[in-house]
N, C-alpha and C positions, 0 to 999 in steps of 0.2 A: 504494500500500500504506500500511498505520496506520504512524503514527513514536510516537516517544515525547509530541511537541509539539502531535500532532493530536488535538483538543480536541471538535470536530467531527465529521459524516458524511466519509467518504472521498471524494474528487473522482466523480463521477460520468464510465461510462466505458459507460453505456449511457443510450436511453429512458426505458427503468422505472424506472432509478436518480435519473433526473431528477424524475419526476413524484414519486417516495417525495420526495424531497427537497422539492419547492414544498408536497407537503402536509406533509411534518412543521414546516415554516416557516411555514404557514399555521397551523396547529395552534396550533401554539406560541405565534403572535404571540395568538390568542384565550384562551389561557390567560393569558399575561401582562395582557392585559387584566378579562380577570376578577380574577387574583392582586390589581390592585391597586387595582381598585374595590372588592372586598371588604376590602381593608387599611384602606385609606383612611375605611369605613363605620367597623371597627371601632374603628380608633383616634378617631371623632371620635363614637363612644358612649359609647367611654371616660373621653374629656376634658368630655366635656358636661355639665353638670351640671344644663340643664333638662328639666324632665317636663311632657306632657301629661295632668293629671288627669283630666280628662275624656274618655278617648280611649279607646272600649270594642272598636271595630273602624274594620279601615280597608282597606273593599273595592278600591278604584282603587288602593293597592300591593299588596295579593294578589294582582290581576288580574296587573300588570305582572309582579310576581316569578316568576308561573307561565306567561310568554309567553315573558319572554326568554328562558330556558334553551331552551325549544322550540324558538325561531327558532335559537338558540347549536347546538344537538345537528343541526339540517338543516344548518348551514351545514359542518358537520364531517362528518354521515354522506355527501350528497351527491359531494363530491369523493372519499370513502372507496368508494363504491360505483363512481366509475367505475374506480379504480386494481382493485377487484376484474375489471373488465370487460378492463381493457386485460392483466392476468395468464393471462387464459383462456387456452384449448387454440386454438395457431394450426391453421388449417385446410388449408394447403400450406407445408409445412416444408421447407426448398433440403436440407436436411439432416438425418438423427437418429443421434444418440448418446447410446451404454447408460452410464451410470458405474456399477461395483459396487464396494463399499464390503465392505474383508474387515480381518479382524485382523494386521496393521494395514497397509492401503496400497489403493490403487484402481487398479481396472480399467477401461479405455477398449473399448467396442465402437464400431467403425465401420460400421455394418453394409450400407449404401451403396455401401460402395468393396469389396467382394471379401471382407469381413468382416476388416476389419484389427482385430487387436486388441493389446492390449499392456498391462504394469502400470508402476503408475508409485509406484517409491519412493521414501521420503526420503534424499536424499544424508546420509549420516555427519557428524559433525562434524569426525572427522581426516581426510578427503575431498573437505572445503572449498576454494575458492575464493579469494583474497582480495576475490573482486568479489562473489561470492557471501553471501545470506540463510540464517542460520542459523536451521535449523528450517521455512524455508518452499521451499528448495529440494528438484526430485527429478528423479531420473534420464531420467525420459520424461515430456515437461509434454505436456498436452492441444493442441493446435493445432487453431484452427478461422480461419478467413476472419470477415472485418471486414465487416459492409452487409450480412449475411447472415440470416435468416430461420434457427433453429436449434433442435430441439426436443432437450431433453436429457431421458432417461430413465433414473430412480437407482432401483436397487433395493439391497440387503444379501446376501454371503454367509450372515453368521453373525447378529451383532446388530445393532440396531439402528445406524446411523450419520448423520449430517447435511452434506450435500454443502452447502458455504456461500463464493459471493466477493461478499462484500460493498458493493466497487466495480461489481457488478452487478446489486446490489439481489436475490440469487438465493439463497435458503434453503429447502433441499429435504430432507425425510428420506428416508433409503433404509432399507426398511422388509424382513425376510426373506420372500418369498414375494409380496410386491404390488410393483407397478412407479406408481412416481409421475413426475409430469413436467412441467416446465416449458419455457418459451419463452427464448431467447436469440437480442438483436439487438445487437452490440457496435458502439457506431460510430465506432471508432480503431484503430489498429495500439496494441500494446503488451504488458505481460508482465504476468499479474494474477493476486495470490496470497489463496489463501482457505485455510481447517482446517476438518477436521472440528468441528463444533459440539454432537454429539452424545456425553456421557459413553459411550466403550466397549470399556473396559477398562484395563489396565495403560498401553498405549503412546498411547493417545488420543492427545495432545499431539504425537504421531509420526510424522501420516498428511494431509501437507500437498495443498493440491491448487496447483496451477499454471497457468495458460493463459496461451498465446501466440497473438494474433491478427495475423494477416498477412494480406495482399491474398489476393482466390481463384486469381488465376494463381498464386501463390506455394503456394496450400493442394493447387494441382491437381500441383504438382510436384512438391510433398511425399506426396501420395499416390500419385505415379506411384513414386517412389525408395522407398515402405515395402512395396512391394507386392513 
């Protein structure tokens, strides 16, 4: 989860979240590079104080200066196109689950297992813990199995909402009346806290989401005991 210190992406705690990561690093480092190649140009136009009089065009840096952004823009769309490839709709899913997003708190369908469902609120602040996250904990976190194959599908009761763990690289709108969906492959046990990301109304700020990933024998016992 973000701290105050974390300056950074969040630890990655899936695939996707890996790959987001090598390309924003990737990105990044080719912006730096431009940042100070063009630094560098303009301060030593700045400091220059010689001119070429004679100098009415000058096709061989036209050419260059209209190649390399080209070559620059492939080497950034290409990796961008496959992270589009690897988001796509998985084809056999171990698993699917509905999240619905209502004023203010979320719904889990399981619809798999007998159709387990359940909501899940934010625990109170006089309700707390001392071990406990304020503002990111709630009463029934989402549980799913680790090494898993997992399609998640968010829709909205009311308004608009945004199903978001960012240690999952996973940003989803839930929309009233269309069903959107994404893939999830966690590959660790552990407890990972997300919020809605979508302004929607008064209590936004109030409608945390939670998941707990545990081993499948563990997931299969937990669905044998909710049922």
């Amino acid at each position: 989860m973000s701290t105050w210190k974390t300056l950074m992406l969040q630890d990655s705690a899936s695939s996707l979240m890996e790959q987001l990561m090598f390309f924003h690093d990737h990105t990044m480092m080719i912006l730096i590079i431009i940042t100070i190649l063009i630094s560098q140009m303009l301060i030593s136009m700045i400091f220059n104080k010689f001119i070429h009089r004679y100098l009415l065009e000058g096709q061989l840096i036209e050419m260059i200066w209209t190649i390399l952004p080209a070559i620059t823009l492939i080497l950034i769309a290409l990796p961008s196109l496959r992270l589009l490839y690897i988001m796509d709709e998985l084809n056999n899913p171990m698993i699917s689950i509905k999240s619905i997003g209502h004023q203010w708190y979320w719904s889990y369908e399981y619809s798999d297992y007998k159709n387990l469902s359940f909501d899940s609120y934010m625990i109170p602040t006089s309700e707390l813990k001392p071990f406990n996250f304020r503002l990111l904990e709630v009463d029934n976190q989402m549980i799913i199995p680790f090494k898993t194959h997992i399609r998640l599908i968010v829709t909205s009761a009311d308004v608009i909402h945004s199903w978001t763990i960012p240690s999952l690289g996973i940003k989803i709108d839930g929309t009233p009346g269309r069903l959107n969906q994404a893939n999830m492959y966690i590959n660790r046990t552990g407890i990972f806290y997300g919020q809605c990301s979508e302004i929607c109304g008064a209590n936004h700020s109030f409608m945390p989401i939670m998941i707990e990933s545990i081993s499948p024998s563990f997931f299969l016992k937990w669905i044998q005991t909710s049922n």
